[in-house]
DRENSENU-325206 format. One record per atom (N, C-alpha, C): x, y, z. Coordinates in steps of 0.02 Angstrom, whole numbers, padded with zeros to 5 digits, always signed. Layout:
XYZ/...
END
This chain:
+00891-03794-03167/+00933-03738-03187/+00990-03762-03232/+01010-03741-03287/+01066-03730-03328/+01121-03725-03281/+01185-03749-03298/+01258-03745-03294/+01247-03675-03262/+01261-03622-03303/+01300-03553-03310/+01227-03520-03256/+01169-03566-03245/+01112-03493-03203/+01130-03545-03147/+01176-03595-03130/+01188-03626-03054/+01246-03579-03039/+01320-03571-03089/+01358-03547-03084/+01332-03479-03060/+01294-03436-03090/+01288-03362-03073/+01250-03362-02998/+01190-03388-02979/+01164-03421-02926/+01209-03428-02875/+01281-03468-02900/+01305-03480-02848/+01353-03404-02810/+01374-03378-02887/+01432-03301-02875/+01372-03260-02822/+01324-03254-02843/+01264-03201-02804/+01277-03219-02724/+01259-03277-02725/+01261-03316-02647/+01335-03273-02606/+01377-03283-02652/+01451-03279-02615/+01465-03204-02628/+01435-03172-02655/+01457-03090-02651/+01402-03076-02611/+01359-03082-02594/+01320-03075-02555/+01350-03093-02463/+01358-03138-02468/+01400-03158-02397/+01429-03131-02383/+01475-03137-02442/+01544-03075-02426/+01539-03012-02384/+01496-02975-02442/+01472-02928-02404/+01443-02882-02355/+01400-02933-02352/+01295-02943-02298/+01354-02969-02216/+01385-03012-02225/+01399-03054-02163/+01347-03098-02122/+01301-03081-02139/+01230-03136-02117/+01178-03141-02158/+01122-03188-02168/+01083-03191-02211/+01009-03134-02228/+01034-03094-02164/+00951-03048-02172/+00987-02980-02191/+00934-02957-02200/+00944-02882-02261/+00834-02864-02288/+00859-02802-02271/+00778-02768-02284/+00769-02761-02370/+00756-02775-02411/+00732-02757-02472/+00678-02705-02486/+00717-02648-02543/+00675-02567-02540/+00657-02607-02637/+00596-02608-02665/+00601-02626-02700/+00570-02556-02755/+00610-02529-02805/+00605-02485-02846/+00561-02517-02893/+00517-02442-02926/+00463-02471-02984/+00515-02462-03078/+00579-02483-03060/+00603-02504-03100/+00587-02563-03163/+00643-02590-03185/+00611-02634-03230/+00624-02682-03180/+00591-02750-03190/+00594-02811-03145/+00666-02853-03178/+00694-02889-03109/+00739-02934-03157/+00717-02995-03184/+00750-02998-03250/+00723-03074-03261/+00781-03112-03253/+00803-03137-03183/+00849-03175-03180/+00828-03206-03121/+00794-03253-03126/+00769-03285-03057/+00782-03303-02984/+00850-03309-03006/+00901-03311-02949/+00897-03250-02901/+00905-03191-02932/+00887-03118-02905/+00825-03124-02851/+00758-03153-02908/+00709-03153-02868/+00690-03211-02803/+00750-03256-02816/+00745-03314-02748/+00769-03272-02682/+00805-03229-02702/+00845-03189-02650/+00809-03139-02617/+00760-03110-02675/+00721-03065-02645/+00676-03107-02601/+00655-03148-02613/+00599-03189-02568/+00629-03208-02503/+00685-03221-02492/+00734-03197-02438/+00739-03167-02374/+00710-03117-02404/+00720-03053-02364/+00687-03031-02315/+00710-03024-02270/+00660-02995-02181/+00620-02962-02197/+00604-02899-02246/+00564-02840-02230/+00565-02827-02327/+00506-02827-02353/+00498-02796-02401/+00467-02730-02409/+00519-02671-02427/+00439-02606-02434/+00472-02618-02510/+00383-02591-02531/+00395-02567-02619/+00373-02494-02619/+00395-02479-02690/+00380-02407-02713/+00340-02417-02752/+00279-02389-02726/+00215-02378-02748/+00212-02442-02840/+00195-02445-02911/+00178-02468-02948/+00233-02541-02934/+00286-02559-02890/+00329-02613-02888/+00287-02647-02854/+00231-02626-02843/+00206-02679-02777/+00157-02737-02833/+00134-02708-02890/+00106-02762-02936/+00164-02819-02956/+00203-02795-02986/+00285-02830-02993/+00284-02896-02964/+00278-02861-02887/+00292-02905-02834/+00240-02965-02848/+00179-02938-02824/+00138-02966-02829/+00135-03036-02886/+00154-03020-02942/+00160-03035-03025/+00193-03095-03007/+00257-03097-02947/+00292-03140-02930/+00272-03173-02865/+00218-03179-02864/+00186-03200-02797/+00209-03188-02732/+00232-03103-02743/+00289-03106-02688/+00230-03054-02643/+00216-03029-02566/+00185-02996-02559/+00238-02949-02511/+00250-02894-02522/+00287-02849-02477/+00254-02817-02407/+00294-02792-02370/+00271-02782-02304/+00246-02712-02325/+00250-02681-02347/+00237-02604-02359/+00241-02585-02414/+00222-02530-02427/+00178-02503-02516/+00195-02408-02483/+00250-02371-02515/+00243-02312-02507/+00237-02271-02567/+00218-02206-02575/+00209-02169-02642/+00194-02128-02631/+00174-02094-02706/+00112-02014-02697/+00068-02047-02749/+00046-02115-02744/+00004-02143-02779/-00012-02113-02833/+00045-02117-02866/+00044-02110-02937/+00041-02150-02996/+00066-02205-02964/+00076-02281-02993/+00035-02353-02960/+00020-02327-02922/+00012-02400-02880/-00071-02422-02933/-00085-02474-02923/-00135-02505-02947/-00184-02540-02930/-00262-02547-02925/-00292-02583-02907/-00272-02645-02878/-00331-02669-02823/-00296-02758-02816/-00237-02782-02786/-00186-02718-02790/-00142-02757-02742/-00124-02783-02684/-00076-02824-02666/-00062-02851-02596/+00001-02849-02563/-00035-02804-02513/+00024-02797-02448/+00013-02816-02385/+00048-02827-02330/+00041-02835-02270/+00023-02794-02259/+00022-02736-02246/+00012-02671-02224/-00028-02622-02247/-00065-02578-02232/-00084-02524-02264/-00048-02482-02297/-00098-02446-02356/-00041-02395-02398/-00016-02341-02367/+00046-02321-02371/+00080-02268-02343/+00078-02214-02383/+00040-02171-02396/+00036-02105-02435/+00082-02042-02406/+00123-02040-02451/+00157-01968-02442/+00163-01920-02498/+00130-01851-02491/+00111-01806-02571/+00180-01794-02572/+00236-01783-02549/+00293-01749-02549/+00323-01727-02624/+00308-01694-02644/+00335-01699-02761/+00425-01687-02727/+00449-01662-02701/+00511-01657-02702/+00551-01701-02681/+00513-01757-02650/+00571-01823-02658/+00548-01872-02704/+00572-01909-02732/+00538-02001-02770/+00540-02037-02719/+00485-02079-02735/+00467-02161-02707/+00523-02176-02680/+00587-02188-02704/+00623-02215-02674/+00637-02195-02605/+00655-02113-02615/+00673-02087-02552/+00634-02068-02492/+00561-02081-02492/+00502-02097-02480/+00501-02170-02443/+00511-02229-02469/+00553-02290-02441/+00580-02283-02400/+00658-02256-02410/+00703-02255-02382/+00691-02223-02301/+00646-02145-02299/+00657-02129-02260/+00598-02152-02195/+00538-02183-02229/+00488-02229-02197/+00541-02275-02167/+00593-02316-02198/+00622-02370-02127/+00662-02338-02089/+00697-02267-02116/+00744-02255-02070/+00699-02229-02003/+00647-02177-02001/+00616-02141-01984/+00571-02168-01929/+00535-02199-01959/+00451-02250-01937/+00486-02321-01898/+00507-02373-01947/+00539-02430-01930/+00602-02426-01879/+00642-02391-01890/+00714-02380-01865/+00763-02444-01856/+00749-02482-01909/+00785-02527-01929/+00865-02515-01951/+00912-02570-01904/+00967-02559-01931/+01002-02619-01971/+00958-02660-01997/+00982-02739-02044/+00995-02682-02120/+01059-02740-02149/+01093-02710-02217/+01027-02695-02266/+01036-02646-02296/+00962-02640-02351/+00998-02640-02417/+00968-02693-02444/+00960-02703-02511/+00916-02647-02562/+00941-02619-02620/+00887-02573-02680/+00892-02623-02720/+00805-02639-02743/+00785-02688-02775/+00766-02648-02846/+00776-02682-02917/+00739-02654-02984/+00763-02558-02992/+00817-02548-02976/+00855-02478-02972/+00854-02445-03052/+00871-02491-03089/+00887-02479-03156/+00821-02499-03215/+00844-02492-03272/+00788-02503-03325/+00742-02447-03340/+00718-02444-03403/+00672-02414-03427/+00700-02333-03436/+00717-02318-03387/+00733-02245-03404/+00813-02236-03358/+00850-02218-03389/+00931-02206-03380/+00932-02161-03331/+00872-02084-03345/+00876-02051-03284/+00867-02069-03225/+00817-02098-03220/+00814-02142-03149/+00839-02159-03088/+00910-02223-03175/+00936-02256-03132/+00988-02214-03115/+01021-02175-03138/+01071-02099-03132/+01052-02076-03065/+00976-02064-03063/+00956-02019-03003/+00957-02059-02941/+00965-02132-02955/+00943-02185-02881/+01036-02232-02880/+01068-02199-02954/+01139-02202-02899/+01144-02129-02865/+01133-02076-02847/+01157-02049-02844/+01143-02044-02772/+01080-02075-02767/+01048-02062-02705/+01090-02123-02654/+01124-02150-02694/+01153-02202-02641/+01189-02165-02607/+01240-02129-02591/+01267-02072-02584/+01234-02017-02525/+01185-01992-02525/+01129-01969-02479/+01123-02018-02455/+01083-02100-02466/+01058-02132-02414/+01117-02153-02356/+01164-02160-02403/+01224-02180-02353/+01273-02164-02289/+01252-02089-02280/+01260-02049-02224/+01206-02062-02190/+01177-02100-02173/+01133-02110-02114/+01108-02183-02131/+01145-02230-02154/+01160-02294-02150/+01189-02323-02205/+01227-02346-02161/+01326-02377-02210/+01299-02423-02235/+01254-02474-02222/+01245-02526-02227/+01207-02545-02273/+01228-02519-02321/+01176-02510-02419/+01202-02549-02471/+01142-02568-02500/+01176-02592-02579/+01128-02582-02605/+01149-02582-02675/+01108-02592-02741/+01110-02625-02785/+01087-02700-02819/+01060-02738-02843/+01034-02741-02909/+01076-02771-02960/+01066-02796-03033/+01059-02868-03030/+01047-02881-03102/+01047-02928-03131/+01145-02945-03132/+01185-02913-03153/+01256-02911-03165/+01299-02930-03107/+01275-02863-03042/+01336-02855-02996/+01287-02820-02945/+01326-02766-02905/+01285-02765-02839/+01340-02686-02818/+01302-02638-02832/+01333-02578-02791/+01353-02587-02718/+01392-02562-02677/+01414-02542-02600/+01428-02474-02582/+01389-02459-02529/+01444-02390-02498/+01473-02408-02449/+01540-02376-02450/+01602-02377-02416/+01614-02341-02371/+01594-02329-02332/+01604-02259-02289/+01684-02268-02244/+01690-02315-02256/+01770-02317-02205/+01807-02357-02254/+01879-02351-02234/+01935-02407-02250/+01923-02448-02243/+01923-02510-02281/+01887-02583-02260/+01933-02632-02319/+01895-02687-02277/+01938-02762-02334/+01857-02786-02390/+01856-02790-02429/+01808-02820-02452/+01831-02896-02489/+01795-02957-02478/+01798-03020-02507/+01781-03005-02571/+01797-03045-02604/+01796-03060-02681/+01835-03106-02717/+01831-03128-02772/+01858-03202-02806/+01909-03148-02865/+01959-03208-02873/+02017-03180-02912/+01995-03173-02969/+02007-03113-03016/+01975-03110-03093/+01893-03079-03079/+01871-03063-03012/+01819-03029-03011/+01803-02949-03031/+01750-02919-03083/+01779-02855-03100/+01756-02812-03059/+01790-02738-03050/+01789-02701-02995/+01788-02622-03014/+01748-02598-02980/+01746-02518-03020/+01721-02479-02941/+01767-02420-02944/+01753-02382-02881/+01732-02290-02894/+01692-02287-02868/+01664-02213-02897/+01669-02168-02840/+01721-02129-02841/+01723-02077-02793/+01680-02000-02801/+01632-01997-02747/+01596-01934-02741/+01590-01864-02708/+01669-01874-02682/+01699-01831-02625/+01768-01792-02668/+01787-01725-02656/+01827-01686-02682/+01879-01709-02620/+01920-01717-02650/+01992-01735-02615/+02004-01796-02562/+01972-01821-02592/+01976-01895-02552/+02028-01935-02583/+02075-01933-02548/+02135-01986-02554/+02102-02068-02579/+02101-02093-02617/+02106-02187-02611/+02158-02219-02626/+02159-02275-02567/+02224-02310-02590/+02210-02383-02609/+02240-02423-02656/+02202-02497-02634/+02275-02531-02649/+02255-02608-02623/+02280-02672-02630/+02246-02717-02638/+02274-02752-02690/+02234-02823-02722/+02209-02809-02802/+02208-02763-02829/+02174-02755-02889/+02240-02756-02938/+02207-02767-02992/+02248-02758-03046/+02272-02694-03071/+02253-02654-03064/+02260-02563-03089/+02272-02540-03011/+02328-02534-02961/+02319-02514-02900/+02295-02432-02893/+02281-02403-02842/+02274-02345-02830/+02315-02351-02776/+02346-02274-02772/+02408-02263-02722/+02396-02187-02731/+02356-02188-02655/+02347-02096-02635/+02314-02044-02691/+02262-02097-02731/+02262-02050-02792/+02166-02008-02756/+02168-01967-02796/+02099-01928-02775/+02036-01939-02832/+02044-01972-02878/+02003-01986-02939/+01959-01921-02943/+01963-01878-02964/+01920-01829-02961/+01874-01841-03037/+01889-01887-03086/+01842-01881-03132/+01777-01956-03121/+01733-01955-03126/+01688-02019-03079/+01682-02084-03138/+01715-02061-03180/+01742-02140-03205/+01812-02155-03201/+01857-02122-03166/+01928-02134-03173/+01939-02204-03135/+01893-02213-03097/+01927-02289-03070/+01874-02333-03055/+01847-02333-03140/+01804-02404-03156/+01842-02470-03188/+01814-02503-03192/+01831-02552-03233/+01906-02587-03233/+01897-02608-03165/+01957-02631-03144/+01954-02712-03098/+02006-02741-03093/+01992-02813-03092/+02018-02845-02994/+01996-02896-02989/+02015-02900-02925/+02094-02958-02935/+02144-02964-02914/+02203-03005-02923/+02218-03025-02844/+02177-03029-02792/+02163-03067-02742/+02103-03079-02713/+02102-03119-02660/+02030-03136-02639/+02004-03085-02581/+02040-03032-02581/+02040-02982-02533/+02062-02917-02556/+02017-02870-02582/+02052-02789-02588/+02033-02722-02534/+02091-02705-02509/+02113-02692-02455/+02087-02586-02486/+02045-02547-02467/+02015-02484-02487/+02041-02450-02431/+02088-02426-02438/+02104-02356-02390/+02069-02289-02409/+02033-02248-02375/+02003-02197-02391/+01983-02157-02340/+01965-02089-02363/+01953-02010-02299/+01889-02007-02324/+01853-02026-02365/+01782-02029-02365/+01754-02063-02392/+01696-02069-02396/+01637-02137-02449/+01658-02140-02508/+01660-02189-02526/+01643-02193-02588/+01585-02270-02599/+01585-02268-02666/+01546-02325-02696/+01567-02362-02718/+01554-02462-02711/+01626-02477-02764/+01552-02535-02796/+01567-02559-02856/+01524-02613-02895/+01567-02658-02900/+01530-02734-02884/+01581-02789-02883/+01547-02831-02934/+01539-02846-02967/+01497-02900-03022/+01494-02959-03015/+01449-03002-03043/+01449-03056-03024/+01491-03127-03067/+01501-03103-03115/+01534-03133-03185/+01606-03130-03136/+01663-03150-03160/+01727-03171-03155/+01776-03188-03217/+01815-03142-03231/+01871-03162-03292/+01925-03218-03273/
END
């Protein structure tokens, strides 16, 4: 590995910790675009429990990775592939694969380890629009979510909390709740009792300790990146 893919390798490791607090976490893997950042995919190999969404399971495969489960309305999925498990068919048109995933572990599995969204983004913007949004829904019936780039790594927040992070780390918080107070400490742009009611008003903001301190009356979402200024 190069300098700068040990360096990033290493930020992943430690926002990950930060966060996770232990090394296991279920991976939901979206038929997104794949990352090409290898490091991503050491992590996915990682992981206690792989389900894919239906055409991700070639992906996987592609990466010699084999997932525990394959769900869909087999729309995508493809000859030849390999899972532990049999295919999980659900016709449902009014949810996506993802949420199809999602509700197979909550539901079937009743797993409560942190879940990772794998390949969220790419290819089509709506998508990835529609599978943040869903972070949000999944998150009322488990706190314990993220979502996963190549860059940085979504969170939901459902309570006041401390989150770890490195000084000069960038920080963006997306509130999805009407009148939700946020307060913080540690960032460079503070918030003090403000309600952000517009959902970019409190992006792109920096961390100025190794600890920012989120006071809040409801969820929100915050993205922590993996880069550092």
């Amino acid at each position: 590995k190069t300098k700068m893919e040990s360096r990033r390798f290493i930020m992943i490791n430690k926002v990950l910790h930060n966060i996770l607090n232990n090394n296991e976490f279920i991976a939901i893997v979206a038929n997104g675009e794949p990352s090409n950042n290898p490091n991503i995919t050491r992590l996915l190999q990682q992981a206690t429990l792989i389900i894919a969404c239906d055409g991700a399971c070639a992906k996987l495969n592609n990466l010699s990775i084999t997932p525990d489960y394959v769900i869909g309305d087999n729309d995508s999925i493809t000859n030849n592939y390999l899972a532990k498990h049999s295919y999980i068919y659900d016709s449902d048109q009014n949810t996506n694969d993802l949420t199809k995933a999602f509700n197979f572990l909550k539901d079937k599995l009743k797993l409560q380890l942190p879940v990772i969204i794998f390949n969220a983004n790419g290819y089509r913007e709506d998508h990835f629009i529609a599978n943040f949004a869903l972070l949000n829904e999944f998150g009322i019936r488990h706190d314990k979510l993220f979502m996963l780039s190549d860059y940085g790594i979504f969170k939901y927040v459902a309570t006041s909390q401390s989150i770890k992070c490195k000084i000069g780390q960038q920080i963006s918080i997306f509130n999805l709740s009407e009148n939700n107070k946020i307060t913080s400490a540690g960032l460079k742009w503070e918030l003090n009792n403000l309600s952000l009611n517009k959902l970019f008003a409190g992006t792109l903001n920096q961390a100025i300790q190794t600890n920012i301190n989120i006071t809040i009356q409801k969820p929100i979402i915050v993205y922590i990146t993996f880069d550092f200024k």
